[in-house]
C-alpha positions in Angstrom: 22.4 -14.5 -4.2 19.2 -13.8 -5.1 19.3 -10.2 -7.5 15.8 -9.1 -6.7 16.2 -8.5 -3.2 20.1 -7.4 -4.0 18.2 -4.3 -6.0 15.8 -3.6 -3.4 19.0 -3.2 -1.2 20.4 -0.8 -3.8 16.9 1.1 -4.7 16.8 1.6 -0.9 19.4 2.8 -0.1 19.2 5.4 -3.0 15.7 6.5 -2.0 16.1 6.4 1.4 19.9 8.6 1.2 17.7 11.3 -0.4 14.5 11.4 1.8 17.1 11.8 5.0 18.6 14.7 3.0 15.4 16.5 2.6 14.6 15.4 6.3 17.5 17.2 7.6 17.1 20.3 5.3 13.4 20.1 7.2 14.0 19.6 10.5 16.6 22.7 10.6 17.9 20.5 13.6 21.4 22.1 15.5 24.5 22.1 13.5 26.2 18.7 15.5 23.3 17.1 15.6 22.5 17.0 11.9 26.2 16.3 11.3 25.7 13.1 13.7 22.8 11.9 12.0 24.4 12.1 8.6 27.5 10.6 9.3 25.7 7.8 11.0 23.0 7.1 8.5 23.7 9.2 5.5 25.2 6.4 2.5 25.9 4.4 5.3 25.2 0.3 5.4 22.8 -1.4 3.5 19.5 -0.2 5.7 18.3 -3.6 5.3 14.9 -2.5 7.7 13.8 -0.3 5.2 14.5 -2.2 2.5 12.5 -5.2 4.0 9.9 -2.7 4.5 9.9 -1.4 0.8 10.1 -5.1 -0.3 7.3 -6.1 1.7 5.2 -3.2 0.1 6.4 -4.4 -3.5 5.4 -7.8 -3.1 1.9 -6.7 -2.3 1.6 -4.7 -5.5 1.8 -2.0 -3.9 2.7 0.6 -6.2 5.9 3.0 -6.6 7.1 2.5 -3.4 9.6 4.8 -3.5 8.0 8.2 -4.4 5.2 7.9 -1.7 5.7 10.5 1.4 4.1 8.2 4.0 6.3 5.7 3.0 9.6 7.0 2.6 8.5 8.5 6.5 7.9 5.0 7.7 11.0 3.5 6.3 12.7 6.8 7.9 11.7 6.1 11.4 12.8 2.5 11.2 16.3 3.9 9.9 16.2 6.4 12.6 15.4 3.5 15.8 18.0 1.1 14.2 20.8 3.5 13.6 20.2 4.9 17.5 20.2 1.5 18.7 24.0 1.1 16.9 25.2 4.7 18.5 24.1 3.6 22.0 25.2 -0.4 21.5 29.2 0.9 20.4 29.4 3.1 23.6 32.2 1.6 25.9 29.7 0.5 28.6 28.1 -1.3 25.9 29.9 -3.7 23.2 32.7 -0.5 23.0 33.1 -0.2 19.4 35.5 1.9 17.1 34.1 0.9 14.1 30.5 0.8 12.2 29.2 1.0 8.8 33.0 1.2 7.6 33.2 4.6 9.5 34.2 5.5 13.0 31.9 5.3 15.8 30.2 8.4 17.1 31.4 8.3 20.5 34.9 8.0 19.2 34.6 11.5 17.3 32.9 13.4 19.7 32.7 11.2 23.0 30.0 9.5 24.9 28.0 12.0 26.1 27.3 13.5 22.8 26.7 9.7 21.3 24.0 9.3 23.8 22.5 12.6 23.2 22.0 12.4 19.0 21.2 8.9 20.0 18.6 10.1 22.0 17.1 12.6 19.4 17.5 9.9 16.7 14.9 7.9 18.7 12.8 10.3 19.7 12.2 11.7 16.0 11.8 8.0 15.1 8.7 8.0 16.8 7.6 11.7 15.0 8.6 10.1 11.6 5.7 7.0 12.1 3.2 8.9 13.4 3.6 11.7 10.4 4.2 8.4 8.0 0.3 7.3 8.8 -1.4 10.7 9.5 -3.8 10.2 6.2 -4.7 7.2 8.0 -5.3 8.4 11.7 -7.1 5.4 12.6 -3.8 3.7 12.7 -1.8 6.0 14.1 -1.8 4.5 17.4 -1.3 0.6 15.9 1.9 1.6 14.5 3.1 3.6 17.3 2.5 0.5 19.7 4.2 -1.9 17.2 6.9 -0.5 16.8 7.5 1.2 20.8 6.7 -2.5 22.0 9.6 -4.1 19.7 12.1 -1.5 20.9 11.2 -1.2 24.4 11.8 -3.3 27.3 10.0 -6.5 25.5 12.0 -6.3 22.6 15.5 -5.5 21.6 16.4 -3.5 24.8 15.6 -6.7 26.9 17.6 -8.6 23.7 20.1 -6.1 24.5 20.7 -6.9 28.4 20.2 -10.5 27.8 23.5 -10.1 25.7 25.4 -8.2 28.3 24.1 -10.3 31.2 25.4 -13.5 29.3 28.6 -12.4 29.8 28.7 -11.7 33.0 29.0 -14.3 36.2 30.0 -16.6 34.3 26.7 -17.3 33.2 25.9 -20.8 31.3 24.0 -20.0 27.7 22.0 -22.8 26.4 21.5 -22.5 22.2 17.8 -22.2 23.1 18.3 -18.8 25.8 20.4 -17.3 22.8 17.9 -17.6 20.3 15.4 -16.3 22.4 18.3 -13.3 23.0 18.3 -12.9 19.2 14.6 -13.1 18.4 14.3 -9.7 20.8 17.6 -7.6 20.2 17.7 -8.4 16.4 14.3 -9.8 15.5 11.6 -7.7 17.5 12.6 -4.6 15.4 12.3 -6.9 12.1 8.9 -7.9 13.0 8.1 -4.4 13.3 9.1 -3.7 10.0 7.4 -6.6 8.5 4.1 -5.6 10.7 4.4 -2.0 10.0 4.6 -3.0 5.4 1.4 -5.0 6.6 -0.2 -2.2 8.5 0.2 0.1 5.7 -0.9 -2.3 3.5 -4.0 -3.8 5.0 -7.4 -2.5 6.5 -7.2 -1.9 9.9 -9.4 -4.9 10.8 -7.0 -6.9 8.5 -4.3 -6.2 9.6 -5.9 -7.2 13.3 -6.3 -10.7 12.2 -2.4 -11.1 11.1 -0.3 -9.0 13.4 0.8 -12.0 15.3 2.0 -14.2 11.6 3.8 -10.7 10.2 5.5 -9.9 13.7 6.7 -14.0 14.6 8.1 -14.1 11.1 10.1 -11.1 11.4 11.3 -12.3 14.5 12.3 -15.6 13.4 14.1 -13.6 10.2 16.3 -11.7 13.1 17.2 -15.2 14.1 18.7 -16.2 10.7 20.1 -12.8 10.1 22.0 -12.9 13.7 23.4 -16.5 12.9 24.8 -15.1 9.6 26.1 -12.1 11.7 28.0 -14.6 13.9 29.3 -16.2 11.4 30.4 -12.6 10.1 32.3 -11.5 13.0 35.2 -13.9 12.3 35.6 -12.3 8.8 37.9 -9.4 8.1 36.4 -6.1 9.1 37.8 -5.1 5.0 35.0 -7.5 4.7 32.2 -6.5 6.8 32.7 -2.7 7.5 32.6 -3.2 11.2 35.3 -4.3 14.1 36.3 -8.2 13.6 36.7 -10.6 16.0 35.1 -8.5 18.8 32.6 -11.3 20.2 35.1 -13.6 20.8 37.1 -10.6 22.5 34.5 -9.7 24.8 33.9 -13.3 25.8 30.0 -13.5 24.2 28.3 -16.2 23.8 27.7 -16.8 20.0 26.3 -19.3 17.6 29.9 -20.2 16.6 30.6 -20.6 20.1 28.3 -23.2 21.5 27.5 -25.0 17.9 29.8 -26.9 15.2 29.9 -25.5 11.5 28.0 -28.5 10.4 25.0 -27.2 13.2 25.2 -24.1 12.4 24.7 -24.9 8.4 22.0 -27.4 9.6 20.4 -24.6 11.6 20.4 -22.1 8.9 18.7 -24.8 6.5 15.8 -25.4 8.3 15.3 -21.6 9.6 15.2 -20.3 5.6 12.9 -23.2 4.8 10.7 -22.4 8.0 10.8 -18.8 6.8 9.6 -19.9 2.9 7.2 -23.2 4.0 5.6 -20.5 6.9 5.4 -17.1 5.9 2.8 -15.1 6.8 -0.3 -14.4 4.6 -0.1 -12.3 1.2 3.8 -12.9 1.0 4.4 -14.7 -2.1 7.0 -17.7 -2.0 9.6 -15.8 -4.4 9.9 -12.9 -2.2 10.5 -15.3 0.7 12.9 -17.1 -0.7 14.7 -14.2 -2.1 15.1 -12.5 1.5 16.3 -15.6 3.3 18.6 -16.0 0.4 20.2 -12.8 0.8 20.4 -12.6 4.1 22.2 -16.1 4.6 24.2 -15.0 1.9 25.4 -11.5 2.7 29.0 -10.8 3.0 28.2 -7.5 5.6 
């Protein structure tokens, strides 16, 4: 596995744990609700948005990534959409999960209505986060609101989200093509946010114009690879993984494992991380792309 990217993971995580602690000291937000947030995001999983997004901003030189405001903000929000999208996802009416980021689920503590509520304000301060993250640059305050409300809205992972739940019902046939598409919105919309959003702060406005399209398709086709590897990872032990095993199969969903061999899958993979190195999107060197893809096809969580 490749080590940089592994110590981006870690550096992360570390910066990122102590920015949510100083968020919550800020926002002075009601007693369950700050407990929600940090049990759901405090030391909890690898945050592997914000570490693509502090990656991407280290491989274009960006400085000390970790000690800027704006930045620790941005990566903040991210943290705060993905780790709502988990809360409402392991509700029963959803995938009805006991288990994430080797802790309990939040409904399962303190039921479903209060899941949906601190998943609620979770999202909603995601959106506070970004705009506070670019307010030295208020010309691009509404660019990286629309970025990243389009990849979690109904064009993005929510639509990923119902494609996933309507696969399994009717007995609907899945083709391997309708369940990448599935993936590239529930999975890779948010990751071409992430990748847009390093870009954004990273890039002139006008720049950034000319390369939205090659930073957001790239993350997108990341969230492929990653959700293949995640496939793959739900017939490991959850001692493994950190999260319920076996639950696809369970719930009947269609999967990568389900509709192609071990040898396709592999095959897939392949030409997916070489896709991601041989096409990446302008200004991201070849070691940083090959690094990701590594990691990510050979994560064990």
């Amino acid at each position: 596995m490749n080590q940089t990217f592994k110590s981006t993971i870690a550096e992360s995580r570390k910066a990122l744990d102590a920015h949510i602690l100083s968020w919550l000291e800020e926002s002075a937000w009601p007693e369950d609700f700050q407990w929600a947030a940090k049990h759901c995001m405090y030391e909890a999983g690898k945050a592997f948005r914000p570490a693509l997004y502090f990656g991407l901003l280290k491989n274009f030189s960006f400085g000390d990534v970790y000690t800027n405001g704006a930045n620790l903000n941005c990566a903040l929000s991210l943290e705060l959409l993905h780790t709502y999208s988990l809360i409402h996802d392991d509700l029963p009416a959803m995938d009805d999960d006991a288990w994430r980021r080797s802790k309990p689920t939040l409904h399962t503590l303190k039921g479903d209505a209060f899941a949906i509520l601190a998943g609620d304000a979770l999202l909603t301060e995601a959106f506070g986060r970004l705009a506070i993250s670019f307010q030295d640059s208020p010309e691009k305050v509404s660019t990286a609101i629309s970025i990243l409300s389009r990849a979690s809205g109904a064009k993005g992972m929510i639509d990923g989200q119902w494609l996933d739940i309507s696969s399994t019902q009717g007995g609907n046939e899945v083709t391997v093509s309708q369940l990448e598409t599935l993936h590239r919105q529930k999975t890779g919309a948010l990751l071409g946010a992430v990748s847009a959003l390093a870009a954004l702060s990273h890039l002139s406005l006008a720049e950034f114009r000319e390369s939205r399209e090659s930073f957001e398709s790239w993350g997108r086709d990341l969230g492929l690879l990653f959700q293949i590897k995640d496939d793959l990872l739900d017939l490991a032990p959850s001692s493994v993984t950190g999260k319920s095993s076996g639950k696809d199969s369970a719930q009947g969903k269609i999967t990568f494992a389900s509709l192609m061999s071990a040898a396709e899958i592999l095959d897939r993979i392949n030409k997916l991380e070489n896709h991601l190195i041989g096409n990446r999107p302008s200004g991201v060197t070849e070691d940083f792309a090959r690094g990701l893809v590594e990691f990510v096809s050979q994560r064990s969580s």
